[in-house]
RODO-2510 file (C-alpha; in nm, 4 decimals, decimal comma):
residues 529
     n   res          X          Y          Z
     1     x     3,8464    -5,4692    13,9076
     2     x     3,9401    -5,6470    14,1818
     3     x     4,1240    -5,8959    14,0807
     4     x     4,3015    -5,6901    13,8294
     5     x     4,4519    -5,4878    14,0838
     6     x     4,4934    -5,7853    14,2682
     7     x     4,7264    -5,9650    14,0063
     8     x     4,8994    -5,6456    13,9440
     9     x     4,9947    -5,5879    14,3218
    10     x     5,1717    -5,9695    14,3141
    11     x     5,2935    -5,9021    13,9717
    12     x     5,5104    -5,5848    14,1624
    13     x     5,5628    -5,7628    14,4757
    14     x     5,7546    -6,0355    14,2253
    15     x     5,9178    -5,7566    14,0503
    16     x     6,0632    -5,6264    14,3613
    17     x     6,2152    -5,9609    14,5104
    18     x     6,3658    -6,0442    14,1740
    19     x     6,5256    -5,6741    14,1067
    20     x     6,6728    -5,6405    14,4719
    21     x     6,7606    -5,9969    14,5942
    22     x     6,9799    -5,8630    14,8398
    23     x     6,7049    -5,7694    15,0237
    24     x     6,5987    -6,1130    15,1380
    25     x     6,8494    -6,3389    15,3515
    26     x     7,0480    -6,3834    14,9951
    27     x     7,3455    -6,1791    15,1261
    28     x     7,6524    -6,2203    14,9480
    29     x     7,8590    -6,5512    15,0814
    30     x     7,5535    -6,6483    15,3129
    31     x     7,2977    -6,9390    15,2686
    32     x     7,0854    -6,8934    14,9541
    33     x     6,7322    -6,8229    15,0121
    34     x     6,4997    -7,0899    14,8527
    35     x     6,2327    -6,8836    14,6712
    36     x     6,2696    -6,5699    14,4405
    37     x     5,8672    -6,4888    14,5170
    38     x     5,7678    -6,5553    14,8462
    39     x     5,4390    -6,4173    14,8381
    40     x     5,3059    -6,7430    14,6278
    41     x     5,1172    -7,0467    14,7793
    42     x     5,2663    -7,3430    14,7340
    43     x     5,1721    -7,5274    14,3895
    44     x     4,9698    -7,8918    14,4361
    45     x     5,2959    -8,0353    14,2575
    46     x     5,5542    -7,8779    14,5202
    47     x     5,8640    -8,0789    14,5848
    48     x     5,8994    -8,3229    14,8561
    49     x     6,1506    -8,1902    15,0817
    50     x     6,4164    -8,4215    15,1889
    51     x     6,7627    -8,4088    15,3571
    52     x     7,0614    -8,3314    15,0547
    53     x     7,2617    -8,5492    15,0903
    54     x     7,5564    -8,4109    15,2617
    55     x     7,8851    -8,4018    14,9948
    56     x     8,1678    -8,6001    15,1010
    57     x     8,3913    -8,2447    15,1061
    58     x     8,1688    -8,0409    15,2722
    59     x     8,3343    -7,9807    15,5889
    60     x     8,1474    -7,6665    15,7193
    61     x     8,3064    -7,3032    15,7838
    62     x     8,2602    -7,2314    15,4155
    63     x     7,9158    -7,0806    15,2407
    64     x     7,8124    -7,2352    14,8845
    65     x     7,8515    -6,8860    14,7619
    66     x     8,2339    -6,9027    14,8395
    67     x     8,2516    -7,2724    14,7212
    68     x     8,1132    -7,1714    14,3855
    69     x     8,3387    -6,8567    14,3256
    70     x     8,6288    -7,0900    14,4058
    71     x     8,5120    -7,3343    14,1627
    72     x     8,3818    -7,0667    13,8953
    73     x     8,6493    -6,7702    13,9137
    74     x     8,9292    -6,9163    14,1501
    75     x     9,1334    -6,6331    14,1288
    76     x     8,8720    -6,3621    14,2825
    77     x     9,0449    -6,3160    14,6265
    78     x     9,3834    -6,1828    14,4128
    79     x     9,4448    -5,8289    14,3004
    80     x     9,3966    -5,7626    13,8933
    81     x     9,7958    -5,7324    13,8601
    82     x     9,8532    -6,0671    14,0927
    83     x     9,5866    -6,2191    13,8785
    84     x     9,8055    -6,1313    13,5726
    85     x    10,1104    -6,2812    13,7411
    86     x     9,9748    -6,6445    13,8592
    87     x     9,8611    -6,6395    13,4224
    88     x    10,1494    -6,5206    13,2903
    89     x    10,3367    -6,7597    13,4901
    90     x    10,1163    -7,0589    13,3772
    91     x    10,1553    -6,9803    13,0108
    92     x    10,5481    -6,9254    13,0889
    93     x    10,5095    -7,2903    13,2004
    94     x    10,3350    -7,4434    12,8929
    95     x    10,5218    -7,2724    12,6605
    96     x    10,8570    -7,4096    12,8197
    97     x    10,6863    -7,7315    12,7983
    98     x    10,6308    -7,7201    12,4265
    99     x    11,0253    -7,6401    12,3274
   100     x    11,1253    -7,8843    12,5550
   101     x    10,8924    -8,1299    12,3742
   102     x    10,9343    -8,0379    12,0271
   103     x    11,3496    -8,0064    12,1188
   104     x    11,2804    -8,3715    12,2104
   105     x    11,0759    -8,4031    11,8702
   106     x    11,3261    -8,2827    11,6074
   107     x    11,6785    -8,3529    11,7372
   108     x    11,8396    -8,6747    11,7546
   109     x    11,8281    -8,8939    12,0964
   110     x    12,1600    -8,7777    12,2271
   111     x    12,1102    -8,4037    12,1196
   112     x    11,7959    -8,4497    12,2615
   113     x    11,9421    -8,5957    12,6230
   114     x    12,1733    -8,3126    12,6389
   115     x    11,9040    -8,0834    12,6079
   116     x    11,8177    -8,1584    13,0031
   117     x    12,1310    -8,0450    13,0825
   118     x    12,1409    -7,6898    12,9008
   119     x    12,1381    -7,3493    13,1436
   120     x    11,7998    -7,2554    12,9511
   121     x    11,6387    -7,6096    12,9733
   122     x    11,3146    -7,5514    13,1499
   123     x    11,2436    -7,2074    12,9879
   124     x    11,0799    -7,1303    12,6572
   125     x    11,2953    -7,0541    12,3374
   126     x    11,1015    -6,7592    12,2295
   127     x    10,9450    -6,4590    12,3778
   128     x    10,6666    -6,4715    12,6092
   129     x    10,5144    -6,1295    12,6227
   130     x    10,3451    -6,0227    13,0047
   131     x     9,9669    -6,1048    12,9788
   132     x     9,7278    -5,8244    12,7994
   133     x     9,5213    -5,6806    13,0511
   134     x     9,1249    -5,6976    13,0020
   135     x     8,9847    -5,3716    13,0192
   136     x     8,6653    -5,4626    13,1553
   137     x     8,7621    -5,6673    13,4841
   138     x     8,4004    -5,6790    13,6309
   139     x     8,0422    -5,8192    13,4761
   140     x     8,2394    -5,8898    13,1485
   141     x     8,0356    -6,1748    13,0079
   142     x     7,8504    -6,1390    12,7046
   143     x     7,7081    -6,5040    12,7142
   144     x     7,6201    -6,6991    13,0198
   145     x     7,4367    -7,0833    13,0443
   146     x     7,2347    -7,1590    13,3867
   147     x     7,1829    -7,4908    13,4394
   148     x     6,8697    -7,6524    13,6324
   149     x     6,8981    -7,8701    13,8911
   150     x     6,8539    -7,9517    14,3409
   151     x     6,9587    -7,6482    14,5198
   152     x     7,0850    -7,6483    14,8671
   153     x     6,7331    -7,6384    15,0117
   154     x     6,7116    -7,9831    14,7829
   155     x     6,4356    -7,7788    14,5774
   156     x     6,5083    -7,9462    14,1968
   157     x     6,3739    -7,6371    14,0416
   158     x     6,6672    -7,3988    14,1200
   159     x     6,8611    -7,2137    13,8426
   160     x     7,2761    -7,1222    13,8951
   161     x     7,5850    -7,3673    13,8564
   162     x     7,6751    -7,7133    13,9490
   163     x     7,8899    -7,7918    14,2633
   164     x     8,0239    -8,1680    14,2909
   165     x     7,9884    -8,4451    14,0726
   166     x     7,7459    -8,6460    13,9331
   167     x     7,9870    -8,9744    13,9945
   168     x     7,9382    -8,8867    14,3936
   169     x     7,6137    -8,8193    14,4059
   170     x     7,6885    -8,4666    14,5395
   171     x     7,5438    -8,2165    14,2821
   172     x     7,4465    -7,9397    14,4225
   173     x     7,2766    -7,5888    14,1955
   174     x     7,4279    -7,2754    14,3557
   175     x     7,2775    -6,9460    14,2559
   176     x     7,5759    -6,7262    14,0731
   177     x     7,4271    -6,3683    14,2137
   178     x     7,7671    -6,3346    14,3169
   179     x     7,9562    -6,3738    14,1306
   180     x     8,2423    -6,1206    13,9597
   181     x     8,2725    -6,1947    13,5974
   182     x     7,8072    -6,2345    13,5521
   183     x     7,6612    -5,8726    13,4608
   184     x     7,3823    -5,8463    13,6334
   185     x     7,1617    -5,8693    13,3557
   186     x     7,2386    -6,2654    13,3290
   187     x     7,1729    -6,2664    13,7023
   188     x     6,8041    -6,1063    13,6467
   189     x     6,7469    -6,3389    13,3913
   190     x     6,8314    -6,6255    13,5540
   191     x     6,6758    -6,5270    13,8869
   192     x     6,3436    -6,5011    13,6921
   193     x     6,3940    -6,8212    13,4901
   194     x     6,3944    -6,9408    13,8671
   195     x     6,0523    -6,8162    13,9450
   196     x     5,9116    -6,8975    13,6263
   197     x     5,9879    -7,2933    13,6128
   198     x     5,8642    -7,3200    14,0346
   199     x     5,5328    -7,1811    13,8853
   200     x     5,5205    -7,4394    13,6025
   201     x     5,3475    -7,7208    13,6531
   202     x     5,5998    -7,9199    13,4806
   203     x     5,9364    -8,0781    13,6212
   204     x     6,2829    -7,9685    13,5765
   205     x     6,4478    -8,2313    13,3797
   206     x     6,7274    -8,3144    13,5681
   207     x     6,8228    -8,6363    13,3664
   208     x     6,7176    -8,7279    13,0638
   209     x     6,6010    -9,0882    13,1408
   210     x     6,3853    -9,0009    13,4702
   211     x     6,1525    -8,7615    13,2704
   212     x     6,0990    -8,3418    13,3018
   213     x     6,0982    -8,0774    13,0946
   214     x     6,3000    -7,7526    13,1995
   215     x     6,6579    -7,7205    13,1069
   216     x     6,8826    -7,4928    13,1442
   217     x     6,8594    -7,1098    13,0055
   218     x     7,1374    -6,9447    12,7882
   219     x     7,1894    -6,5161    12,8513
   220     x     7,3492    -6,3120    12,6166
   221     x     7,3895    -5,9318    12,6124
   222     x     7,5662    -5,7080    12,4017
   223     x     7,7607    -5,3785    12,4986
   224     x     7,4606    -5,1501    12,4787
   225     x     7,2269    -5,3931    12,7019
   226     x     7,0644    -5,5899    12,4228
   227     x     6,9443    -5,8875    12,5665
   228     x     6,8626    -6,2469    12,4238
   229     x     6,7088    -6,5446    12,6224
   230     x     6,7431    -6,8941    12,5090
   231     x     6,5526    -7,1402    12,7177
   232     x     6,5991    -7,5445    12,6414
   233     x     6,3128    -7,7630    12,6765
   234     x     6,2585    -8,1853    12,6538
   235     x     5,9322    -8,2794    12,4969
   236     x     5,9413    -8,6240    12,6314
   237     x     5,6176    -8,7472    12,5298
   238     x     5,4286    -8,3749    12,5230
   239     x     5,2291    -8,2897    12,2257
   240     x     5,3351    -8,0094    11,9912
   241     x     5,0012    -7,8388    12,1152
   242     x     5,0694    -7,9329    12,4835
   243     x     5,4174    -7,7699    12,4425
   244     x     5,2572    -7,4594    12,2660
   245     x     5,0854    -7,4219    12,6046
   246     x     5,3725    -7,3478    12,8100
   247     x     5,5710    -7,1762    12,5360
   248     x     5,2761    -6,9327    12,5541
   249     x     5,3146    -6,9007    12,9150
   250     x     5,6928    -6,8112    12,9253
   251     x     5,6467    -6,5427    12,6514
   252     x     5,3431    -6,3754    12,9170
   253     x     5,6306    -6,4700    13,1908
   254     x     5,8497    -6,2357    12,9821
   255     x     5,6892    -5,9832    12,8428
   256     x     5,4046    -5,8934    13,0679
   257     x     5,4567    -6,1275    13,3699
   258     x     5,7524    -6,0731    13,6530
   259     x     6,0224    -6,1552    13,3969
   260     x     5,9238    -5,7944    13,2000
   261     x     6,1966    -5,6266    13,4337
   262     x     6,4692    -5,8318    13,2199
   263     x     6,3574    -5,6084    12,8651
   264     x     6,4051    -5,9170    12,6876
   265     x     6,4795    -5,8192    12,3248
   266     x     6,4783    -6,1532    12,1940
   267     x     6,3293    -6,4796    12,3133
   268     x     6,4020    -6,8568    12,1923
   269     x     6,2678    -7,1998    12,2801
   270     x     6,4691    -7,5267    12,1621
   271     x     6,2859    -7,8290    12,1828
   272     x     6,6119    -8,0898    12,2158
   273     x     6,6323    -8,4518    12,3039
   274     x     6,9582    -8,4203    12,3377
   275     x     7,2469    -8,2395    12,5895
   276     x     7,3632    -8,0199    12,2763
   277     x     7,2146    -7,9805    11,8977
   278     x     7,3086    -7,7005    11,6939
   279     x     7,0279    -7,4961    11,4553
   280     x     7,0279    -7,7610    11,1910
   281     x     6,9827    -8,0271    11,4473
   282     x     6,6826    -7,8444    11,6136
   283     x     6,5662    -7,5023    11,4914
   284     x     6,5900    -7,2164    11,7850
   285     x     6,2105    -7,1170    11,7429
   286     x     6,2087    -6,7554    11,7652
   287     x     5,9105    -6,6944    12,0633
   288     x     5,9233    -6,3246    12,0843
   289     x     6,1558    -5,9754    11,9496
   290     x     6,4176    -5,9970    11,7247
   291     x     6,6181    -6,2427    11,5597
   292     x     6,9942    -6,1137    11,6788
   293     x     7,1725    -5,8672    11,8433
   294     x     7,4612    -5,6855    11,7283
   295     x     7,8033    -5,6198    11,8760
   296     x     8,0657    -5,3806    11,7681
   297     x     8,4607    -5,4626    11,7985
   298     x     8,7082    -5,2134    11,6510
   299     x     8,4641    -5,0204    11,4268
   300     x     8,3416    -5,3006    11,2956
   301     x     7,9459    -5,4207    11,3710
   302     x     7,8614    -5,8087    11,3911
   303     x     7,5616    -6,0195    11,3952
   304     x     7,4765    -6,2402    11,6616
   305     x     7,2430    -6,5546    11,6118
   306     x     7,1479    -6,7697    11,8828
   307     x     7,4025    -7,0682    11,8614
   308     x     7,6855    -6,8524    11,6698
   309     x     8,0019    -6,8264    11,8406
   310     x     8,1813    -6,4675    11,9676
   311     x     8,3845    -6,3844    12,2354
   312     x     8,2567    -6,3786    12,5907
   313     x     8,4016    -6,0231    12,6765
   314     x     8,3744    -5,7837    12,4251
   315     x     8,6322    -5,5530    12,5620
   316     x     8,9196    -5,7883    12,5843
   317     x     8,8232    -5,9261    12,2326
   318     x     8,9037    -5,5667    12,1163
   319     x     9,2889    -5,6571    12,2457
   320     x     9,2570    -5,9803    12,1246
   321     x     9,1788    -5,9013    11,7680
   322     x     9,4483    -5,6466    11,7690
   323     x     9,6959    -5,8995    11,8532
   324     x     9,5756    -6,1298    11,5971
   325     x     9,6060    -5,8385    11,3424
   326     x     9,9460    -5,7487    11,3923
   327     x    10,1196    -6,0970    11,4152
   328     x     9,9475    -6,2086    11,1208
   329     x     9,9747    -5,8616    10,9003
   330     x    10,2182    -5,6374    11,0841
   331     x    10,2060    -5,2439    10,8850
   332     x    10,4197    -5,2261    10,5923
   333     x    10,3046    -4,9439    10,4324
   334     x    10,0336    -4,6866    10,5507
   335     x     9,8109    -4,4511    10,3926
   336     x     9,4982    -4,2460    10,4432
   337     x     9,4650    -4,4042    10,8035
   338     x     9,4649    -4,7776    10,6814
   339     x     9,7649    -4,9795    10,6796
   340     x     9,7710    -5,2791    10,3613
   341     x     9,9906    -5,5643    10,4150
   342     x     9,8294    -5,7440    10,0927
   343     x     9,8289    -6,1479    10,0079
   344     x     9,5482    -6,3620    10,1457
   345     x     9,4401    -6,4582    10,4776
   346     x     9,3096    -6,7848    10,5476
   347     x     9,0807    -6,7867    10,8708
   348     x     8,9942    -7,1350    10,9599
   349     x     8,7102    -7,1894    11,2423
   350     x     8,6036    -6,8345    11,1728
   351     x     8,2609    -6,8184    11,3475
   352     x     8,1010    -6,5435    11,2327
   353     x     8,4009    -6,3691    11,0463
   354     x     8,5233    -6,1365    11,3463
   355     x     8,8695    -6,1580    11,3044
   356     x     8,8814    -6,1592    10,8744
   357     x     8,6384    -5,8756    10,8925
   358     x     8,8604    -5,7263    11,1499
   359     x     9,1789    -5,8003    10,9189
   360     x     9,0314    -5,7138    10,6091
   361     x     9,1949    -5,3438    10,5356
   362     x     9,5080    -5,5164    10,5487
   363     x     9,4894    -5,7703    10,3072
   364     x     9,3586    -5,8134     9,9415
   365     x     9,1362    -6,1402     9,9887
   366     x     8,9921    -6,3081    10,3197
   367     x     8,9355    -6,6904    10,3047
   368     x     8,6854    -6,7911    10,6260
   369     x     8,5986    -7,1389    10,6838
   370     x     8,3483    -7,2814    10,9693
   371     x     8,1770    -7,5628    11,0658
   372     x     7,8358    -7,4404    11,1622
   373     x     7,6145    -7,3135    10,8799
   374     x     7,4154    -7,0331    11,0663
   375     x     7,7702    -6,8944    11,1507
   376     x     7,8735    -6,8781    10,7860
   377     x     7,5516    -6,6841    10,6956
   378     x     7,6022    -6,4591    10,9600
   379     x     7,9348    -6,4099    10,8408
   380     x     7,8316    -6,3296    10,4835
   381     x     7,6113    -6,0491    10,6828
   382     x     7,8459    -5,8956    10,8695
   383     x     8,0515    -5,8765    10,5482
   384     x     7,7762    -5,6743    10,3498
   385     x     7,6990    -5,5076    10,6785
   386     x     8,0088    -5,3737    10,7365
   387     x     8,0654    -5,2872    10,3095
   388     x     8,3977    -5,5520    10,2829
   389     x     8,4141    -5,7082    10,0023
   390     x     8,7025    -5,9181     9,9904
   391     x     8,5953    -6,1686    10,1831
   392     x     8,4942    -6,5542    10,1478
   393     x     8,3403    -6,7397    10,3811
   394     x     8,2809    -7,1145    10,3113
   395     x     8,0691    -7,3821    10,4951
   396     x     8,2043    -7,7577    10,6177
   397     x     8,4395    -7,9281    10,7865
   398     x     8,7826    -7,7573    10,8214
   399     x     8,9520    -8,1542    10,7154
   400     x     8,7106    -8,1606    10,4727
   401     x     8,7297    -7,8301    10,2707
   402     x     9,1048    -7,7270    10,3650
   403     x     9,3186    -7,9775    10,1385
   404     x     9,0900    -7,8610     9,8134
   405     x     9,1296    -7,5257     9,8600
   406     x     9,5138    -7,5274     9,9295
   407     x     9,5196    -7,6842     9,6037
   408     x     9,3480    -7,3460     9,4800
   409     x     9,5388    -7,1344     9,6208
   410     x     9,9035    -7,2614     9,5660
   411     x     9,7933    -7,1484     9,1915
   412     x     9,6625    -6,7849     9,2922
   413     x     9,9983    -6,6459     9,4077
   414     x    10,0147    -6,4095     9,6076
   415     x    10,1499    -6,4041     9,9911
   416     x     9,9550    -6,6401    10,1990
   417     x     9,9063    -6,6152    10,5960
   418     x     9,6653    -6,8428    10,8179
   419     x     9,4952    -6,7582    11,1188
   420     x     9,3372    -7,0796    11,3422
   421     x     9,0911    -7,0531    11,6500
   422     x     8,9690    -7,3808    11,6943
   423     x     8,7466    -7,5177    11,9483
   424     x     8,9617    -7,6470    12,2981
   425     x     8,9113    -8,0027    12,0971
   426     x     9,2199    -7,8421    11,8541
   427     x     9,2870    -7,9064    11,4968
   428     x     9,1934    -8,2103    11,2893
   429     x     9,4944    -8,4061    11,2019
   430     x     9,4217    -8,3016    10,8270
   431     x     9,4300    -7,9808    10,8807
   432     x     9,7197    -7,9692    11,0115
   433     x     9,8768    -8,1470    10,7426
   434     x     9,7014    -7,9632    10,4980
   435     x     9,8527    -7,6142    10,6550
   436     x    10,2098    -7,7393    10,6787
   437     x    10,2318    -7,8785    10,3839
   438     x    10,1293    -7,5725    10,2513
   439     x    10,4588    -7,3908    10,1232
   440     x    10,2778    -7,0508    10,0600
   441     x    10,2186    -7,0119    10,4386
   442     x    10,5080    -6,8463    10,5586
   443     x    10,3283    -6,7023    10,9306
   444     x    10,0556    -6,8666    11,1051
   445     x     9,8716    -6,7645    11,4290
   446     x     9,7226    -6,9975    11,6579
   447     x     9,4701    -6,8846    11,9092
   448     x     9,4135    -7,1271    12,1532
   449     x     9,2200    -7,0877    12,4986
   450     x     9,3714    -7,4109    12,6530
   451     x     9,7430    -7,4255    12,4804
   452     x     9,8263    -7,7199    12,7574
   453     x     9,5302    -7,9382    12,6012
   454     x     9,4243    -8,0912    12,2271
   455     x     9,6334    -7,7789    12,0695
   456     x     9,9842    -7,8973    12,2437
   457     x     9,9661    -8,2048    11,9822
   458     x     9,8834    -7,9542    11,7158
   459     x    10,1852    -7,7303    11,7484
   460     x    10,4032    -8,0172    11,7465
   461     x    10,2881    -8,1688    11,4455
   462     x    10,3260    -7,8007    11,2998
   463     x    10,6924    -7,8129    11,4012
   464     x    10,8188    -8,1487    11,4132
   465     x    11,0641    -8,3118    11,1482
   466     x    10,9212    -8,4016    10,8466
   467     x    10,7572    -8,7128    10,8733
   468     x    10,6206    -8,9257    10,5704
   469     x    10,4322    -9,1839    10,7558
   470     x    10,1934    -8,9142    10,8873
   471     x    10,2282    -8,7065    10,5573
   472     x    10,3988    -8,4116    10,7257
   473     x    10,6092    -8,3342    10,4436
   474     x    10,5798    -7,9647    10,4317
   475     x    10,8969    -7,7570    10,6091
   476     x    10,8697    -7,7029    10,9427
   477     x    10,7234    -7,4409    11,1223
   478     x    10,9021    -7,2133    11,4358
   479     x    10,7204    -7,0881    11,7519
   480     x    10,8541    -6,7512    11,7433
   481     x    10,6534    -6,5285    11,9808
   482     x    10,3367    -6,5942    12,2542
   483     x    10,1114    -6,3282    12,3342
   484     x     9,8863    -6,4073    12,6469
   485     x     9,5755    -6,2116    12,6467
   486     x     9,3014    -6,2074    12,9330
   487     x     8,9686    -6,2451    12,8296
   488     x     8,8495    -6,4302    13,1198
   489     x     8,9203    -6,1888    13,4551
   490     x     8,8980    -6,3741    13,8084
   491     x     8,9376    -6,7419    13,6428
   492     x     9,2676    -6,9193    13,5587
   493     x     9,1974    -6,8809    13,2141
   494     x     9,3556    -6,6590    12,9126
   495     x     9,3547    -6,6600    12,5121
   496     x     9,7359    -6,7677    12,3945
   497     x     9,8276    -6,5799    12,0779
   498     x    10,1206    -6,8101    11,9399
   499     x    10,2625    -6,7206    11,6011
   500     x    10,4304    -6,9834    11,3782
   501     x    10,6991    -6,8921    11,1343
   502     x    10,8037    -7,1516    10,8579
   503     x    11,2030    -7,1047    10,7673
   504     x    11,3691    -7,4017    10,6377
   505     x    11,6545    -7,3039    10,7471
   506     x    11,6203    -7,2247    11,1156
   507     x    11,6683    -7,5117    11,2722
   508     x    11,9917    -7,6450    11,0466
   509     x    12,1692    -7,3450    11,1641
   510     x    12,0269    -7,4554    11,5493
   511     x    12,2023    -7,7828    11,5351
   512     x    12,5310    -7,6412    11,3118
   513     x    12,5986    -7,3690    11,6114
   514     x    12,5222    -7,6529    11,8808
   515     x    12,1910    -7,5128    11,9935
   516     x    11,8810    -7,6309    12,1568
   517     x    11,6550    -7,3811    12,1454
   518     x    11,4811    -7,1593    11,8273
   519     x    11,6288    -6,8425    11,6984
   520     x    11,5059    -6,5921    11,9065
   521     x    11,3239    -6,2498    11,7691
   522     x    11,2732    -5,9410    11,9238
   523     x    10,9265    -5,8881    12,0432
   524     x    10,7067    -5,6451    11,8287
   525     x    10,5635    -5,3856    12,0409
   526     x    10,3518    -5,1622    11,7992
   527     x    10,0683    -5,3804    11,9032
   528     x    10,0477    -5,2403    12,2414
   529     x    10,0842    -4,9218    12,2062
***
């Protein structure tokens, strides 16, 4: 009896330091305390403490709390509407860059030297819209990775986000308790992933080659507090039934240990010699709950898996998909509540099927296509889940499945829209090709959350001349319309909506009247009201 009641008084005296942090010396912008329990003896295997070795920028008179918000969410100190400016202003930027560049692209040399000199050079040749406000500012993430490494204290074992470099020598693991855009569920989590790996016997493993075992821990929540815990693991040269020890011991962290004040709904260990693997590569063993979440944007419910990719903030994806919806299929006729555009959307890199779901009472047929197989199935779910049947959702590489199926299609008739979100990495060069040489697309939307990276050569090859040697024979396609959206409060980050629109003829009648820039259109508007 005694040392029942024993174990349960440290179990709540654990509970207590990990639910109200702010209690210790933790304070917000002050020096990170170096234990989440501090009622524990030290462990035989404790860490030597030594000196960190002092980064070559830290120059005092600023806390690692304030170095890591400026590093994570750099635009914190600025109000929500100066926040929108400093973005909007950035995509004005890279969106003047791009006409200048594909001005450069399609017009001859000395059209193309004159362009310098034109009143509107250095401005973009179609409308920017102001940036789409996020209606969840605070705590917005839905999914949130903690790495493992030395804290400030030097103690290896500490959860948060790097600051420094690797190349320098001058990592350094910051806990992220305070920072804006983490709910404070990941914060939990992580805090208790903290205590849990200090009580392992085992070693973080901070590089591959020197040995350990703890990685870092993935969070993700869903609007109604669901919560799912994915914690990475190397075997090195463990046993399956050695590692079935301390799997055992995180699920009795978890469920009945400290960690039972995160309600963890879902649980999952990857065993990974690797930095990244997907499903295939190494299964997510399910350790404890349920097998996914579920998240609900615009009426519409979705499955979650483990590795499958959805939007960070919810709320802002809401706006986001809207967008997307009415630049691809704007209303033409309405009825019963439900507006149908008809033709056939084409959603390449479509994750779990969000946005053709979304789209799907507009058009007559969805086409999905994604790269990761677990994706796909949970695509077919949310399908059946959310009773649409019209759409298709096919597994492989976009390059790979793209130039068959255009093939298909140009024989289905029918109008014919795309819809892209790739990965920052952009487009394959095939798929490009494969979309502009596409005659049936008349409108394509690009999503892109880095428009000044990998995507920039995309949307040039979407509107430059036609060129055989690259087999861009296809007409052209016209930026006509950008629609910044903020998913990502507090950073310098936001989702550019760009839609393309193919007319032959648009940029013979540029050159004819002596212009350098693109038709302009009048921006829609029905999307924001």
């Amino acid at each position: 009896m005694t040392l029942v009641a024993t174990r349960c008084r440290s179990v709540t005296s654990v509970k207590q330091n990990i639910l109200f942090p702010l209690r210790r010396p933790c304070l917000l912008f002050s020096a990170p305390s170096s234990s989440v329990s501090a009622d524990r003896a030290p462990s035989k295997n404790r860490w030597r403490r030594k000196s960190p070795r002092k980064p070559p920028w830290d120059d005092g008179g600023v806390s690692w709390e304030e170095r890591l918000a400026d590093q994570v969410t750099p635009l914190w100190r600025l109000s929500y509407e100066q926040q929108l400016q400093v973005k909007l202003q950035h995509q004005d930027r890279i969106m003047s860059q791009l006409s200048l560049r594909l001005s450069e692209d399609f017009l001859s040399p000395s059209s193309s030297s004159s362009s310098s000199s034109s009143p509107n050079a250095g401005k973009p040749s179609f409308p920017v819209l102001p940036v789409l406000p996020s209606p969840v500012r605070d705590g917005y993430r839905n999914k949130s990775t903690f790495s493992v490494n030395k804290g400030v204290d030097g103690n290896p074992k500490t959860v948060g986000f790097y600051i420094g470099t690797g190349r320098e020598g001058s990592i350094v693991c910051v806990n992220a308790d305070h920072l804006l855009n983490m709910p404070e569920k990941h914060k939990l989590v992580a805090r208790c992933y903290q205590d849990f790996i200090r009580r392992s016997p085992l070693d973080p493993c901070l590089l591959f080659h020197t040995g350990g075992h703890w990685r870092e821990v993935t969070v993700r929540t869903n609007a109604r507090g669901h919560t799912m815990v994915m914690v990475y693991f190397h075997p090195q040269t463990l046993s399956p039934d050695e590692v079935a020890v301390h799997k055992a011991e995180l699920v009795e962290y978890f469920t009945q240990g400290p960690g039972s004040v995160c309600e963890v709904d879902s649980l999952f260990f990857q065993e990974s010699c690797m930095t990244r693997c997907t499903h295939e590569e190494s299964p997510y063993q399910l350790l404890h709950g349920q097998p996914y979440i579920y998240e609900e944007v615009l009426g519409f419910k979705f499955r979650i898996s483990a590795d499958a990719f959805f939007q960070v903030n919810q709320a802002a994806a809401e706006v986001l998909y809207g967008t997307v919806r009415d630049l691809c299929l704007p209303n033409t006729e309405r009825g019963e509540g439900r507006a149908q555009s008809g033709g056939t959307l084409l959603d390449v890199c479509c994750g779990t099927g969000a946005i053709g779901i979304a789209l799907s009472p507009r058009v007559d047929r969805i086409i999905g296509i994604e790269l990761i197989e677990q994706a796909v199935r949970d695509a077919v779910h949310n399908a059946a889940l959310n009773d649409v049947s019209n759409c298709e959702f096919i597994p492989g590489k976009a390059e790979a499945v793209l130039p068959g199926l255009m093939s298909r299609l140009s024989s289905a008739g029918g109008g014919l829209t795309a819809v892209v979100n790739p990965s920052r990495a952009g487009l394959h060069h095939k798929v490009v090709r494969a979309l502009r040489n596409q005659a049936a697309i008349r409108r394509l939307v690009y999503v892109s959350c880095k428009p000044d990276g990998e995507a920039m050569r995309n949307f040039r090859e979407l509107c430059c001349a036609p060129d055989p040697q690259k087999k861009l024979t296809g007409d052209a396609f016209s930026p006509t319309l950008a629609v910044p959206v903020d998913m990502f409060p507090h950073t310098s980050h936001c989702e550019l909506v760009l839609l393309f629109e193919s007319s032959p003829s648009a940029f013979i009648r540029a050159e004819v009247a002596g212009a350098l820039q693109w038709p302009r259109i009048e921006a829609p508007v029905s999307h924001l009201r």
